[in-house]
N, C-alpha and C positions, 0 to 999 in steps of 0.2 A: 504493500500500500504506500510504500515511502514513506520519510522522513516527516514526521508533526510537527506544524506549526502552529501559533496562537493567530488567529484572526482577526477576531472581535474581544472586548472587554467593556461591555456595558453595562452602567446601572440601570436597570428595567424599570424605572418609571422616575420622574422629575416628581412628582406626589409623593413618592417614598420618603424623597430628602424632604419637602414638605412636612411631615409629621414626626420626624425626628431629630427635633429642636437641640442644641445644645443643653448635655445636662439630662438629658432623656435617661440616656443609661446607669448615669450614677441615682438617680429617680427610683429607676426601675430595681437597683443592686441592694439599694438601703431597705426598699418591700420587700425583697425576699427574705433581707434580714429580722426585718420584724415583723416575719409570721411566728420567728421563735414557737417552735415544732415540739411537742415533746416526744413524740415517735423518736426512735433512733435510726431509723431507714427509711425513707419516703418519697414518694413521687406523685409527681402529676403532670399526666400523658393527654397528648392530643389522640382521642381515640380514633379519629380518620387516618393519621396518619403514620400515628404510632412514633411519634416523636417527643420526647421528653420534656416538657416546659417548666420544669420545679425537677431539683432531687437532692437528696439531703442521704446520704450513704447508700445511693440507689445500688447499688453495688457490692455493697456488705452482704455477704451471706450469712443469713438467720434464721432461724426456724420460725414456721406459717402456722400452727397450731390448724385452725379447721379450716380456715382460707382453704389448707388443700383440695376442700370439697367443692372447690371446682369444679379442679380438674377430673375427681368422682366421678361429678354427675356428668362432664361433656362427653367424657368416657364410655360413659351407662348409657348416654341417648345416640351417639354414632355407631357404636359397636352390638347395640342390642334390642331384639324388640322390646317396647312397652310392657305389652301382654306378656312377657316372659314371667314363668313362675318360679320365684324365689325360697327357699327354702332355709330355715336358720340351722346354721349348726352351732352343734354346743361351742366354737370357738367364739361366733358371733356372739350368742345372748351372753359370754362370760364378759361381755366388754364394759370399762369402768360409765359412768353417768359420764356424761349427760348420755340418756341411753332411750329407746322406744320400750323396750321391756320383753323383748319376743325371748320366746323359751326355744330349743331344741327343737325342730320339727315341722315350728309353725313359719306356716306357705303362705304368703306375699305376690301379689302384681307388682312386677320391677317400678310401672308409673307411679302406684301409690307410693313406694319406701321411696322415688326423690325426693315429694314433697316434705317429707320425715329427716330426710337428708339434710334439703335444703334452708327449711323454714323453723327446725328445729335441732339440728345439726347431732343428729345423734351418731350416738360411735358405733351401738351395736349395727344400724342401718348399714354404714358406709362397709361394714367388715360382710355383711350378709350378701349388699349388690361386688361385691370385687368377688367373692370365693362361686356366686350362680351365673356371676359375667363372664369370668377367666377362670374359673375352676381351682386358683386358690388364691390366696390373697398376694402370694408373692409375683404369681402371675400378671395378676391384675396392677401391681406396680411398675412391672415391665414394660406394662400398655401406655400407662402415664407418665412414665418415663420418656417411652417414644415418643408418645406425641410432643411432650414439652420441646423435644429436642427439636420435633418436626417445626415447629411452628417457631424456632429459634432460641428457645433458652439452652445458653452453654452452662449456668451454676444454679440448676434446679434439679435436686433428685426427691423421686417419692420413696419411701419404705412403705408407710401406712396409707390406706385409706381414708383413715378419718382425721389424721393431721398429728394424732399421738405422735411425742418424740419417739425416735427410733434411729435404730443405725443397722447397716450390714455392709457388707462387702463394697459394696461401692458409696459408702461413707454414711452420713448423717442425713436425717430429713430435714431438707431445708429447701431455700430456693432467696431470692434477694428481692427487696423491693420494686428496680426496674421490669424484675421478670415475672414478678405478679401480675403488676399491668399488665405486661405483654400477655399472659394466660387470660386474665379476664378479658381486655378484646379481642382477642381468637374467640373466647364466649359467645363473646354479643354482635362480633361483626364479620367474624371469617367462617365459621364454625355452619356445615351445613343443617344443622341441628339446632342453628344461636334461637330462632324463635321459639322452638320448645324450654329451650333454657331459660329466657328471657317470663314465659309464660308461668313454669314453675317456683322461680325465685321472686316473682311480683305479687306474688298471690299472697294474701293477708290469712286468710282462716284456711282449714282444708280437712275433711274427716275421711276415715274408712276402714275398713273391717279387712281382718284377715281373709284368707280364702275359705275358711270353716263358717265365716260368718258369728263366729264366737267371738269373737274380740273387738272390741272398738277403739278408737285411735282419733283424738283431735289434733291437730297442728296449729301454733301460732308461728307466724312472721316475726321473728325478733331482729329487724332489718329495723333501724329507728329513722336513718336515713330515709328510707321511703315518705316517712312525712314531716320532714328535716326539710328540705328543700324542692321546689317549684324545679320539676322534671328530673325528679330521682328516678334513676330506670331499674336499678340491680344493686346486689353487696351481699357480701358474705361476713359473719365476723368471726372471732375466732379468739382464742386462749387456753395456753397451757401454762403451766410454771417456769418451763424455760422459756417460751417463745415470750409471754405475757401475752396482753392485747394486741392483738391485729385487726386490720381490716383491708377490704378491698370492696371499693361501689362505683358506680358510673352514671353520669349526669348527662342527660338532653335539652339544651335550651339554645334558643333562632338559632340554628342550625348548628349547633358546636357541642362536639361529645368531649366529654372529661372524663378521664379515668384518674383515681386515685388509690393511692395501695400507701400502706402504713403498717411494720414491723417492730415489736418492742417498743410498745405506744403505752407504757406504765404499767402496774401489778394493779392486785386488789386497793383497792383506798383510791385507785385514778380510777374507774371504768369507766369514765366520762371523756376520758381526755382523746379517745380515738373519733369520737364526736366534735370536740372541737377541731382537732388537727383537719379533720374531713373538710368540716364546714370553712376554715381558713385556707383550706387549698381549693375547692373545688371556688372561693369569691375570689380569690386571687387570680383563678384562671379566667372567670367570666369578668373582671375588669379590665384586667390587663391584655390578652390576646383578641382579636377579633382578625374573622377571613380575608385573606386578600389575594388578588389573582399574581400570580407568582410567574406564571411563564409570559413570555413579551414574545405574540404571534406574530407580530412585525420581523421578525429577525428571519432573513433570506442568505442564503450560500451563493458566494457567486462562482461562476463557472469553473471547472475544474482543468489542466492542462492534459493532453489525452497523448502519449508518447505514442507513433509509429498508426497512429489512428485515420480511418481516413475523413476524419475533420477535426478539428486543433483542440478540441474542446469537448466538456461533457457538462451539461445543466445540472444543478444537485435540487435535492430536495430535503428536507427539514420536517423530521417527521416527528414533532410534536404536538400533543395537546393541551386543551385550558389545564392549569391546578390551582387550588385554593389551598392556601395552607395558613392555620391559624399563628399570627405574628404578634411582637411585642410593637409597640411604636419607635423603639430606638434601633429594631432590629433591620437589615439590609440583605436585599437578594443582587448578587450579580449575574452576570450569567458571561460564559468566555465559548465563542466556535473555535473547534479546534480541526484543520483540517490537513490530507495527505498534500504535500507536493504538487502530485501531478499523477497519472493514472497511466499503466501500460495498457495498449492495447491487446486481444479482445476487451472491452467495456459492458459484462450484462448488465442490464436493466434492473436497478434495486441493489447495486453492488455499495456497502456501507464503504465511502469515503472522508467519514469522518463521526465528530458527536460534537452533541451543544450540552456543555453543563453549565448548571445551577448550583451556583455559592447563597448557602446561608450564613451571614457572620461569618466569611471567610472558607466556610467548611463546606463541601460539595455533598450536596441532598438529591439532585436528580439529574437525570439526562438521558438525551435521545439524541437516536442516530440518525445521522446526515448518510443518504441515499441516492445513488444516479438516474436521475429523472428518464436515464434512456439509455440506448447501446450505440456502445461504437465498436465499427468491428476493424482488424489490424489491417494494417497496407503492409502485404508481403510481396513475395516473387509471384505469386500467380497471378495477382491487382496489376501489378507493372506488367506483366505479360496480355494480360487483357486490354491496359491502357494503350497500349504497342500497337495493338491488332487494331483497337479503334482508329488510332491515327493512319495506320497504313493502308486502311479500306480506307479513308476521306481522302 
């Protein structure tokens, strides 16, 4: 393809500089300073894009306490029917409180034990859907495991199902703040299953009976978030003695999803404080960021030089489209074409002769590639041998 050059280096739009006054940034650096967090890991993700707007040891690995019933339940709803019948074994009902109370034997619709799962975060539940999903519970961590991995978390391992500490072979159960996010929007927005998740984790009340029809079974919502704030969509919480408080929930308002995840957010005597930290990250995100269109569809490639071609040149093409991505006001997008030299001939059509990225504050977020609008084919010995023949006939 030859040798790269820089072409272009534009700030994509004169309105950018516009809204970000001198002072803007140090504005913006002193608020993140005085959310004074008491989480000790924490983030807050633009959940369209999945890009990080707050984090405060996003990157600590720490144990998730029942947060992991996430990944549970996205596990439970892609890998399994509904209607699948569940059955407890005595490993299940031995599980510590917070617990549903099934004994040895008793049979379960997989859809009912989410709800029990999700809105009441029981241990025995999460230990009963891993060992009738994947046939044993170590199994069933293997699963959540892979997907974590699929979906890009590199410092997230599961042992347990229900988020109990635990260790084996491939270490501790833990996972870090950034990659909770990242798990919860796989949830709610990648995940071909996110509407049925979304459905069972919003639900406020929920009853139902064993498959004997002997048992009865209430569930409340202990999601407080939900009527915390004006387009709460989901949240998990979560606590053990080593993890402490956790949390993870996501917010919908004019068009902007927030994710929030928060690790070693106090013991007993705070159980409040996962609430505040939520509530000061998820206003901090709805003040300070709003959408802005990030690609500049004005920017054209100009023709390309076509070696041994039989015409000097080849048209490119730029094959991007609109993106919004939510921004601070001090924050800058540039954007740099970057293209080859010059092209040998043959020239097919759609052959990449380059790419156009996108700098956020410096750091490159996206890019598309620069494409030949058309072919050029090479001037060899048998061109000149046919140009020959034409002039000798005239």
């Amino acid at each position: 393809m030859g040798r790269w050059r820089n072409r272009i280096c534009v700030l994509l739009s004169a309105a950018l500089l516009a809204v970000c006054p001198a002072g803007a940034g140090h504005a913006a650096a002193a608020q993140e300073e005085a959310l004074s967090l008491h989480a000790r890991g924490a983030v807050l993700m633009d959940g369209d894009s999945g890009r990080i707007l707050y984090g405060k040891e996003e990157a600590a690995p720490l144990p998730m306490a029942s947060t992991t019933k996430l990944m549970t339940c996205i596990v439970a709803l892609e890998e399994a029917d509904p209607e699948l019948v569940c059955t407890a074994s005595a490993n299940a009902a031995a599980q510590p409180e917070v617990k549903l109370g099934m004994q040895k034997g008793d049979r379960f619709c997989l859809e009912d034990l989410l709800y029990s799962l999700m809105l009441e975060s029981h241990n025995d539940t999460a230990v009963c859907i891993a060992e009738n999903v994947a046939g044993s519970v170590e199994a069933f961590a293997a699963r959540m495991n892979q997907k974590a991995a699929e979906i890009g978390c590199v410092d997230t391992h599961y042992v347990t199902p229900n988020g109990l500490d635990g260790e084996d072979a491939g270490g501790i159960h833990h996972t870090t703040a950034a990659e909770l996010a990242r798990v919860m929007r796989y949830c709610i927005t990648q995940s071909a299953r996110a509407q049925e998740f979304l459905e069972v984790t919003q639900t406020m009340n929920y009853s139902f009976t064993d498959l004997s029809g002997t048992r009865h079974y209430s569930c409340v919502n202990h999601n407080a978030f939900l009527t915390m704030m004006d387009g709460a969509l989901t949240g998990k919480t979560g606590f053990t003695s080593q993890a402490g408080y956790c949390y993870v929930g996501a917010l919908y308002r004019d068009g902007r999803l927030l994710i929030v995840s928060l690790l070693a957010c106090g013991w007993p005597g705070h159980k409040s404080w996962k609430w505040s930290d939520t509530r000061a990250l998820m206003e901090y995100g709805l003040e300070q960021f709003h959408k802005r269109e990030v690609t500049d569809l004005s920017i054209s490639a100009p023709p390309l030089p076509v070696l041994d071609g039989k015409q000097p040149s080849v048209a490119l093409a730029v094959c991007q489209q609109p993106v919004e991505l939510l921004m601070r006001a001090d924050e800058t997008v540039t954007s740099r074409l970057e293209l080859a030299e010059s092209l040998a001939a043959p020239v097919a059509k759609g052959r990449q002769a380059g790419v156009l990225r996108y700098y956020l504050n410096g750091t490159e977020f996206l890019s598309f590639p620069v494409v030949t609008a058309e072919a050029v084919e090479k001037v060899d010995f048998p061109y000149y041998l046919s140009l020959a023949a034409e002039q000798f006939l005239l």
